[in-house]
N, C-alpha and C positions, 0 to 999 in steps of 0.2 A: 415559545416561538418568538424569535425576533422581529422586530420592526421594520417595515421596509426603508431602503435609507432616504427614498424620496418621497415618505409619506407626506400627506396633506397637513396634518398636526405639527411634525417637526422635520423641518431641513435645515441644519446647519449655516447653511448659506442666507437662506431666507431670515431666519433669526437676525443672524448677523447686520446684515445691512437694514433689517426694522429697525436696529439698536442706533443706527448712526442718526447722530446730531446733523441741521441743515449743513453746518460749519464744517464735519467730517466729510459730508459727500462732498463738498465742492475741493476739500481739501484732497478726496479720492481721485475728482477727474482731474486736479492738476497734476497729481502723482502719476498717473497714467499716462499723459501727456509726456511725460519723459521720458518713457520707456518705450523701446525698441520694438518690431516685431507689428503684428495683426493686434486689432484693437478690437477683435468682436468679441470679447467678456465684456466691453461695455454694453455692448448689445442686449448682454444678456444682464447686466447689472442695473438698466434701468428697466429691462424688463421686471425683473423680479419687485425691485424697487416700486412699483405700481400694481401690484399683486397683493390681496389681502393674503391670500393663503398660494405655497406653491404645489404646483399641481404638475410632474412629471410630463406626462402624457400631453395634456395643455401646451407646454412650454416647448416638445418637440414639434407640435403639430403647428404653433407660433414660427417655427425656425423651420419648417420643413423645405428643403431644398438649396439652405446653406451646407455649406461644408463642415462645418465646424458638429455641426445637430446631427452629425451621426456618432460622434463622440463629447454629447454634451456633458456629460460626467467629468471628463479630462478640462473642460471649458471649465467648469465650475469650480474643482477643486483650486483651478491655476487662482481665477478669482479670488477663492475662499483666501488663499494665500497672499494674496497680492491686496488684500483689502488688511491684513494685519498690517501686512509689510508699513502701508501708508498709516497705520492707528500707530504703530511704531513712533512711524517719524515725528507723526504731528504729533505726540503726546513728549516728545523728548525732552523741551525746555517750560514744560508745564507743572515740574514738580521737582524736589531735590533731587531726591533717589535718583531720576534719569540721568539729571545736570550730573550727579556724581559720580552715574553708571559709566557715561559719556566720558567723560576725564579718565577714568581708570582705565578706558577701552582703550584710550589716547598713550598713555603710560604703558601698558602691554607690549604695543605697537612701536613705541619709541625703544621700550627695554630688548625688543628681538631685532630690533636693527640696530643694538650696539650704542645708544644714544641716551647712557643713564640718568647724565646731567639733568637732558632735558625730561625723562620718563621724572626724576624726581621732584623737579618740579609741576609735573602737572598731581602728582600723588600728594603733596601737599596743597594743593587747589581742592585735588579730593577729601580729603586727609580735613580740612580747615571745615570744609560744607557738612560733612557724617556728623561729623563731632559736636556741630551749633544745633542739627536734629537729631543727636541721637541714632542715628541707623548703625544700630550694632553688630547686625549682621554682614553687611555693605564695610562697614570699617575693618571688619577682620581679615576680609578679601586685600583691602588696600594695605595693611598692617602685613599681609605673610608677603604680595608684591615688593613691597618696601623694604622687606628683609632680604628678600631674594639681589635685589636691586644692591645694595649697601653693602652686601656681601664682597661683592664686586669691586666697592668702592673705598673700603676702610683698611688700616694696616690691621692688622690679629688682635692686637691689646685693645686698638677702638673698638672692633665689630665686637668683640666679647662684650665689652660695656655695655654699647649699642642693644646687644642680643638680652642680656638681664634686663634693661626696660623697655623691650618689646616683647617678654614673654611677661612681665608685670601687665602690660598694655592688654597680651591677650587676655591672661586670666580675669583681670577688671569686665572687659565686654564679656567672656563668655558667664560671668554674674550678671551684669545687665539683661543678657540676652534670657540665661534661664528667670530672673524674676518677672521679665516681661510676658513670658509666654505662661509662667503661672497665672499673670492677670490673663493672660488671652485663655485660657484654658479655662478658667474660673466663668470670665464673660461667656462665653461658648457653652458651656453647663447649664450656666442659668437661661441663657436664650434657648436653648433644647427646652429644659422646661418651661418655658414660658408661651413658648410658639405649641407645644402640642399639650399643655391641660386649662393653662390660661387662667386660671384661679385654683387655690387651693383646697381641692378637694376631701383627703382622706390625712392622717395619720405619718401614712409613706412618703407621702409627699410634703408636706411640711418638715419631715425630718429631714429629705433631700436639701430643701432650701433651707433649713436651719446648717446644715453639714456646710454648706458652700460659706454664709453667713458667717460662720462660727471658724473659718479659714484664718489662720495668723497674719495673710495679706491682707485682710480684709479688718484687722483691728485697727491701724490707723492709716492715712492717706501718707504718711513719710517712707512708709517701708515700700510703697512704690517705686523704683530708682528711674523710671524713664516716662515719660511727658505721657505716651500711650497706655501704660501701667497705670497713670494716677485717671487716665481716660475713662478705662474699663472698671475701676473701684468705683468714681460716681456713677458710673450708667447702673451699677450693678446692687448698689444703697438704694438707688432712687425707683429700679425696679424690687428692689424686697419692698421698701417703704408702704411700696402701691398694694403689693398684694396682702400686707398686713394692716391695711384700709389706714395709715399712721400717715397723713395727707400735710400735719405741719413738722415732720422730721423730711418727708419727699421734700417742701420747700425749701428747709434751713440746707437739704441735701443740692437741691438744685442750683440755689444760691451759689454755694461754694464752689461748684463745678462750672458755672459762667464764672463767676471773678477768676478761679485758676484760670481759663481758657482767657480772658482779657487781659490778665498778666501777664502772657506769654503771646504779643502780638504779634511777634513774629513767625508763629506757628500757624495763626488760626486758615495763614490759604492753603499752607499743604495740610491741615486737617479740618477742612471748612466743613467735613462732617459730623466731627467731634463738636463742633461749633453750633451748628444748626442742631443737633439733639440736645446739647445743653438749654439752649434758646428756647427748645419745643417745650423741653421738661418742665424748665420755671413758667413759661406762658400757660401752662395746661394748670401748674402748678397755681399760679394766681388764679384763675378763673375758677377754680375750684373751691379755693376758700375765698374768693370773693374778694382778693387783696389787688384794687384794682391800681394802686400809685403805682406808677413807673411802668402800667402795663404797655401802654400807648408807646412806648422807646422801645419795650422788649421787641414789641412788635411789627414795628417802626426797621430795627436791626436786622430781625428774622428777613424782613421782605427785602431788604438793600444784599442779604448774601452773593446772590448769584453775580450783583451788579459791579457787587467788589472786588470779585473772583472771576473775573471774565476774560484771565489768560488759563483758568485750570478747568476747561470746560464746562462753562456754563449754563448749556444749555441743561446738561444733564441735570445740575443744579438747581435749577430753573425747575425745573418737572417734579423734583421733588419737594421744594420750597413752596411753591404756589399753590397748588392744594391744599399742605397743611396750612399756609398762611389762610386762604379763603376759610377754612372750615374755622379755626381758631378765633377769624376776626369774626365772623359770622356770628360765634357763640359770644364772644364778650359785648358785639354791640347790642345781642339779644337781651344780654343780661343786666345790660348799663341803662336800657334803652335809647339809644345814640340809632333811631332811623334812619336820619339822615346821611351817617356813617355810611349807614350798612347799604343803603342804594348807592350809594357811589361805587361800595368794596361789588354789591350785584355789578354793575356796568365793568369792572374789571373781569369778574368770573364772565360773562358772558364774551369777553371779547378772548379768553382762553379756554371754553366748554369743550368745544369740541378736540380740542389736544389731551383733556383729561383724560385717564384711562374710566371704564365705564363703572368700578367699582369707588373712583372718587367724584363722578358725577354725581353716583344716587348717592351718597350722604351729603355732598355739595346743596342737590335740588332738595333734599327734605329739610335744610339747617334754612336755606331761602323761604320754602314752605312755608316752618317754622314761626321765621320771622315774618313775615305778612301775616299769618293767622291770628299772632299777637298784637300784631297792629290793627285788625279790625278790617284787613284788605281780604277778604274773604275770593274774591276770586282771580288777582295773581297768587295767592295760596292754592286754591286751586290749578292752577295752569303750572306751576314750577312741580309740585303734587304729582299730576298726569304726566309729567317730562319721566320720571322715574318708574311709574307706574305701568309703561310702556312694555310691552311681549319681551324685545331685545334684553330687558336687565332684569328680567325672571328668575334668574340662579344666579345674582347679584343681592349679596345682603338679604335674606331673606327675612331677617328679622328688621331690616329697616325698613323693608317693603309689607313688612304684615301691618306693623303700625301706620304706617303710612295709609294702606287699606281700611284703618277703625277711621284716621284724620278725614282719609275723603267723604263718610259719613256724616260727621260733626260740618264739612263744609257744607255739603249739599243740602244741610238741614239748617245752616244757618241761610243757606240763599234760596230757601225755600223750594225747594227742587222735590216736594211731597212725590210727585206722580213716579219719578225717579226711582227715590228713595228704597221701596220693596223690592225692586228689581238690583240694587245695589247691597242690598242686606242679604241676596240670595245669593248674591255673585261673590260677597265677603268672607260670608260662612264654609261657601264651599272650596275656595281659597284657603281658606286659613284651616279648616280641615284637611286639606290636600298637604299641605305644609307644616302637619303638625303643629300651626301654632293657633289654636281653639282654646288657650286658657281659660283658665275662670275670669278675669279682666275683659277677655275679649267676647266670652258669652252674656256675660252679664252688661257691658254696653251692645250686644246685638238685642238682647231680651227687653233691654230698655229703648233702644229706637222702633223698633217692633211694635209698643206702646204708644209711644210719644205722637208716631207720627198719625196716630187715628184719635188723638184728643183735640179739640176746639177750642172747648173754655181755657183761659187763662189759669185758673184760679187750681185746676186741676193738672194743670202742665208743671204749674210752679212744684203743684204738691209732689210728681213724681221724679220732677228735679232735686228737692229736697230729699227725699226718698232715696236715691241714685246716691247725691254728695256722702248721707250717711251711712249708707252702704259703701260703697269706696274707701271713706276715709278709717272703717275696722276693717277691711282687707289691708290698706296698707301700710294698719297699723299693728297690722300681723304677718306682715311679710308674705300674704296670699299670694301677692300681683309679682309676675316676674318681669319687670321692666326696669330703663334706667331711671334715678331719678328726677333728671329734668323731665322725662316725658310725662312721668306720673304728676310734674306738676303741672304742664300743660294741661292736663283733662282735665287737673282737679277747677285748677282755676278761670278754664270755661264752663265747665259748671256750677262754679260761684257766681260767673257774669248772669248765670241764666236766673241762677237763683235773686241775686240781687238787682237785676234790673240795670247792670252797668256794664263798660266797655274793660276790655284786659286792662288797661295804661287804669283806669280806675280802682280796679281791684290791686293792682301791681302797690297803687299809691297809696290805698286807706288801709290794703291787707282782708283778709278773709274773716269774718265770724267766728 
């Protein structure tokens, strides 16, 4: 059975203008502004435009007794229509393609009113632009224009000439165009499997990614021929890399793929997102193996993206950028321990939380967590903790919210919250029950707060702390605990601090026993 077309879940129209940028609406009402005729689709576009979800029924009963509201359908689609019209215009001089789409539309136009001269020169404005990017598709169109055109123009002997190296011309792009869609076809395989097993599981599927791998494009980056070709090879190394846990071939991978992309600077605004994944790769890439020179500039770069790119819409870039900057910078100052950093990089997230979508919130609030817990700030670890912890992001990250669930224990027990405590071990368990996530890790720290919290003596807490550390540390020195490995060094190394009678920054700095 079909969907109603004005369901709550999805309307077209509603989608659409949640998508628009500050920059696109104001860019919409001036579009409108110039056009002729009744102007209530604005009526209705700022209605919707303040509508978490749209609601049919709602929206007639809003409009009841306009004219328009008894064929709100016909309003809408005019809208739907009339808000591309304006994404059109404004995106026209924000990228080549357009600029060259533009010229060639120009040339069309001049060739059908008899005006070849001039059609050929703007086909060489086009012709100059394809050519400095590559758009080999876009070139071909201008290439059979130009033949058509000079046909016109040439005596028989030239256009023959003419015509052997314009069909040279073709057959050149149409190899460009197939070796680039082998890389887009290749990247596209691997992102399938990437997005739906996510680690390598079985046999089958290692032989899928060794097949793609083991492709003749993918033996060296020269047999690339086009800028987005050599694009799709690194994204496509540095996601095998990953999943064959080979974390300094992903670097030497990542490497390469930012210097290509800073080599070609003239590229990086019409592909500032080839740019920013390069950027993401090597920064995740350094934090991983710990190579922290030169991180402070990668990161430094990543965050200026949007600002250097601020005729090819950047807001949009913006919203992408800035989460992963916070999460990134969050984790290297965790790991540097640069506090200081890191509450400066909190007062930026805070002053863009609430624009987050809500699944980059909760690992935002748990990375902040994180960090105060490691500093010893027990209850803004707390407070950032319960930001996420919240009903609303329930079916958000469930695995970031289970752990988070073990952290709020460890907090309340370091700020002494005993009376608390049973009633939160009862609310954790049957949580983490409900959510299937009751591992052996998370039993055995319930089984151990369980105890802890009805011991007095000293001498008998320590003992079950020590107890705990060496329990833990053969679970995961057996791969019991399914968890990542920063988290599992979190526990461990609060339960070092308990054992030795020190602060995190102390253990961090003499190391564990």
């Amino acid at each position: 059975m079909s969907k109603p077309k004005d369901s709550k879940k999805q309307d077209k129209l509603h989608s659409l203008i949640a998508s628009l940028t500050k920059a696109e609406k104001r860019y919409f009402k001036l579009f409108s502004s110039l056009q002729k005729g009744d102007k209530n689709y604005l009526k209705l576009f700022e209605y919707i435009d303040n509508q978490e979800n749209y609601d049919k029924t709602a929206a007639e009963q809003h409009f009841r007794g306009q004219a328009f509201a008894k064929q709100l359908h016909v309003t809408k689609n005019y809208l739907f229509k009339l808000i591309l019209k304006s994404l059109h215009q404004y995106n026209l001089d924000k990228n080549v393609r357009s600029q060259a789409e533009e010229l060639l539309a120009y040339a069309r136009i001049l060739n059908t009113k008899k005006m070849p001269k001039e059609a050929i020169r703007y086909l060489k404005k086009a012709k100059n632009l394809v050519e400095d990017f590559q758009l080999s598709s876009l070139q071909l169109e201008i290439v059979a224009l130009e033949r058509a055109v000079m046909y016109t123009q040439l005596k028989p002997d030239d256009f023959k000439r003419f015509l052997e190296d314009n069909k040279q011309t073709v057959s050149n792009l149409l190899a460009e165009i197939e070796n680039e869609m082998g890389y887009y076809n290749l990247y596209y395989d691997f992102l399938h499997f990437n997005t739906t097993t996510g680690i390598l599981q079985n046999k089958d599927q290692a032989a899928a990614v060794q097949g793609i791998i083991e492709h003749p494009f993918m033996q060296n980056a020269g047999h690339a021929r086009t800028f987005l070709g050599r694009c799709y090879y690194y994204i496509i190394w540095a996601n095998y890399h990953w999943f064959k846990s080979d974390l300094a071939k992903r670097y030497e991978t990542g490497q390469a793929f930012v210097s290509f992309m800073e080599d070609h600077p003239q590229r990086l605004k019409e592909h500032n997102k080839f740019y920013a994944a390069a950027l993401q790769i090597q920064i995740a890439n350094s934090l991983f193996l710990e190579k922290y020179d030169g991180l402070d500039e990668l990161l430094s770069k990543y965050k200026s993206l949007p600002s250097l790119y601020d005729k090819l819409g950047s807001e949009n870039l913006r919203e992408r950028v800035l989460p992963t900057y916070f999460n990134l910078g969050l984790n290297y100052y965790r790991r540097t321990w640069q506090f200081e950093k890191a509450k400066d990089l909190i007062k930026e997230v805070e002053l863009h939380f609430k624009h987050l979508k809500p699944i980059q919130q909760v690992v935002i609030c748990d990375a902040i967590s994180v960090l105060y817990f490691l500093n010893d700030d027990f209850e803004k670890s707390l407070d950032w903790l319960n930001k996420y912890l919240d009903e609303k992001y329930s079916s958000v990250r469930s695995n970031v919210q289970s752990y988070g669930m073990i952290r709020r224990l460890l907090l309340h027990y370091e700020l002494g919250d005993t009376m608390l405590l049973p009633y939160l071990l009862r609310n954790t368990k049957r949580y983490l029950d409900k959510g299937d996530h009751y591992h052996l890790l998370e039993s055995t720290l319930i089984e151990f707060f369980k105890r802890v919290i009805n011991v007095v003596d000293k001498q008998e807490r320590l003992q079950l702390f020590q107890g705990l550390k060496q329990q833990l540390q053969v679970g995961f020195a057996n791969n019991q605990f399914k968890i990542p490995k920063y988290q599992s060094e979190d526990i461990m190394t609060w339960i070092e601090s308990k054992v030795q009678g020190k602060s995190f920054r102390e253990i961090m700095i003499t190391g564990a026993d």
